[in-house]
N, C-alpha and C positions, 0 to 999 in steps of 0.2 A: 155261605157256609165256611165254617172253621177247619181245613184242611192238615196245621198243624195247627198245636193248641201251645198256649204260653209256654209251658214246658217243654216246646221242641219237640212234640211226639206228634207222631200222622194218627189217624184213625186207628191204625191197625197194630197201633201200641210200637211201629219203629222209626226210629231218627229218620231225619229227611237224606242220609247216606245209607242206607243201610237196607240190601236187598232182603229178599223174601228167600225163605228155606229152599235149600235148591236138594232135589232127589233123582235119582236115575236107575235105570237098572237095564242092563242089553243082553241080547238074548230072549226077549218073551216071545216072538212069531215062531215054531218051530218050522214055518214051511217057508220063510223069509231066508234070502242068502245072509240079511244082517236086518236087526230089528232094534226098539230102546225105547223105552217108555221114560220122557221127562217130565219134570214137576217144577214150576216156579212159583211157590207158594199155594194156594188153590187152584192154579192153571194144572192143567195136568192133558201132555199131550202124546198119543205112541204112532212113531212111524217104522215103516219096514219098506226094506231097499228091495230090487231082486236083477241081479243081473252083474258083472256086464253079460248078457244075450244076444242070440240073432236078433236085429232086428226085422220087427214085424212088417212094418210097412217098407217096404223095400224102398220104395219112391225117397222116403227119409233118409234112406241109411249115405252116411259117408264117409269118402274112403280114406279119411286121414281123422280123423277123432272120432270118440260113440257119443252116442245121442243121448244127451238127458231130458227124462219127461216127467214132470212131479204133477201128482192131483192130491189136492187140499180139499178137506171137507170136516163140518162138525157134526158131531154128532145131535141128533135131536134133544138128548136128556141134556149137552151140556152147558145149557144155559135154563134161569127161571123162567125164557120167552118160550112158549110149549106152540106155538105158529110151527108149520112146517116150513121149511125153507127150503126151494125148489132146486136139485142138482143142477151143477152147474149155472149159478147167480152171479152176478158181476163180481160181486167182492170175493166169492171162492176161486173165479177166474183169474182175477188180479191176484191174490195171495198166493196162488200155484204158478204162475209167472215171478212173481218175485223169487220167491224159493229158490226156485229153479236158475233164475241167473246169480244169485246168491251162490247156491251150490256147483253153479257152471264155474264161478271163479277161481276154485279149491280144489276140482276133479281134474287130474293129471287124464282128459279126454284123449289127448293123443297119443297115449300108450294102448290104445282100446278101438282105435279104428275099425270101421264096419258093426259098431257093438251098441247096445242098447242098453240102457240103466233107467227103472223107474223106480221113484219116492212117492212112496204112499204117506199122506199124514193124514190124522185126523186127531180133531180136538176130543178129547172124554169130557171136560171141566174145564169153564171158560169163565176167567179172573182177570181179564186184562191181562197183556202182554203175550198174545196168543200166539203173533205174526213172530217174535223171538222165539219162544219156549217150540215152536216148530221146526225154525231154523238150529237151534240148539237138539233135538232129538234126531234131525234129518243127520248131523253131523255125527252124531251116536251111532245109529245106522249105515250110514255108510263106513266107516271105522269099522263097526262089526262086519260088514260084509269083504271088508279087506280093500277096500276100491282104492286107490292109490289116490293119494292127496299131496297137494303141498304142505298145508299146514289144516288146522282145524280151525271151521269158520264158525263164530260164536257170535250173537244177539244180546242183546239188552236196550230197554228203554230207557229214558228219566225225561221229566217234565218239566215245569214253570207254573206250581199254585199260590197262591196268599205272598207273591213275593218271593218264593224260596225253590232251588233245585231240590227237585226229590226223584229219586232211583228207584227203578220198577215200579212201575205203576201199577195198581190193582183195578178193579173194575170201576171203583166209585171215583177213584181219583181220574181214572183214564176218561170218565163220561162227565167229568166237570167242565170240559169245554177250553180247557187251556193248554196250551202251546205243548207237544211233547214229542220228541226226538226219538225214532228205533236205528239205532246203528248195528251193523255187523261188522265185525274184522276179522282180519286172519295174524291174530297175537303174534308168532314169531314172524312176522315179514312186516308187521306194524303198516296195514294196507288196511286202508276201508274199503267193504267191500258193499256196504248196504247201508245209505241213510234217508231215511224217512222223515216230514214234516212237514205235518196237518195246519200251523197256522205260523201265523209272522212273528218273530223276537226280536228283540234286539242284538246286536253282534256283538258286545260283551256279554251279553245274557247267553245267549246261542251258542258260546265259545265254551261257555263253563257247563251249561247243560251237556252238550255233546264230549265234552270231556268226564262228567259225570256219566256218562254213557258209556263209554269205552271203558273205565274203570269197573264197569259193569262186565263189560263184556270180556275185560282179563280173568276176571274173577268165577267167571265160569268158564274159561279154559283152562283155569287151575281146577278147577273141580272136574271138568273131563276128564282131563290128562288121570286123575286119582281114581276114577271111575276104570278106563279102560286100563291104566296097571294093574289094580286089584284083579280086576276083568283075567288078566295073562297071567300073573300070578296064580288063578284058580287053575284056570287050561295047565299049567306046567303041575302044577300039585298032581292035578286029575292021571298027567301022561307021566308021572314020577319024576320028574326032572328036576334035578336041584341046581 
């Protein structure tokens, strides 16, 4: 199959640079301490933080950083597979561990000792690039909920089809079976903090994808960043504040 076509265009009508419409919005949970619904083109994922808290399980809790717990899970409608898939499946288990030490990297944990932090994600609509667009919302949410970071930790994909790096992958591109890289960093400290990779490339090939990666993933920390300004620019409008 013809993944881009003579013209240089993917499937989905865009250049093999050129991600997918990114949207966001924080604040939908009202009972969440910080919540944020993201969209990476038809991916569409909302998660909600709550805490720092007492920890629950006492046995857990420790006395110089708080505990972070994230559960991943999709929802039933969000894919055309209408199978149920059983809570807690290997791959939700894995994908709630990654997250999670993902977002351990970025959480100023030891300013919150004896404390407790869970991330809820769950996928609505599932387009490829699921395992980002939740790392990108988780980072939303915690922002919202005020949790003290270093920096914000941002995701993106890009692959290896027909010969050619192409950025964010969507679902058809993703299930072709070739080579594709999920990186996370943390833009101003220019630190990977998350790279994935499902099959073998070559090291000049590998070098440009993952750099095609990361240019993914500045690019949606500039669109954070524009996200939660606007975001405090409303709060101050709302509290009068000029």
């Amino acid at each position: 199959m013809e993944y881009v076509n003579p013209e240089g265009l993917r499937l989905d009508g865009r250049r093999p640079m050129e991600m997918r419409q990114l949207r966001a919005e924080i604040g939908v949970v009202s009972k969440a301490d910080g919540s944020a619904v993201f969209e990476m083109g038809n991916t569409k994922v909302i998660a909600a933080v709550y805490g720092p808290r007492e920890v629950q399980n006492r046995s857990q809790q420790s006395n110089d950083q708080a505990l972070v717990r994230c559960e991943y899970s999709m929802a039933n409608f969000s894919t055309g597979d209408r199978r149920r898939k059983p809570k807690g499946d290997r791959r939700s288990t894995e994908i709630s561990l990654v997250i999670r030490q993902t977002m351990e990297a970025c959480i100023l944990t030891h300013l919150m000792p004896r404390s407790q932090i869970d991330i809820f994600v769950q996928v609505l609509q599932a387009d490829g690039g699921t395992r980002s667009a939740c790392i990108n919302a988780a980072t939303l949410a915690l922002a919202d909920a005020g949790i003290p970071m270093c920096d914000l930790v941002t995701s993106c994909s890009a692959g290896y089809l027909n010969g050619t790096p192409l950025l964010d992958l969507n679902y058809v591109e993703d299930s072709a079976g070739g080579p594709d890289v999920t990186v996370g960093i943390l833009p101003k400290l220019d630190k990977v903090t998350l790279l994935q990779m499902d099959s073998k490339l070559q090291m000049d090939t590998f070098e440009n994808v993952m750099q095609l990666a990361i240019e993914g993933c500045k690019a949606v920390a500039s669109y954070i960043r524009e996200i939660l300004l606007e975001n405090t620019k409303q709060l101050e409008s709302r509290r009068g504040v000029k």
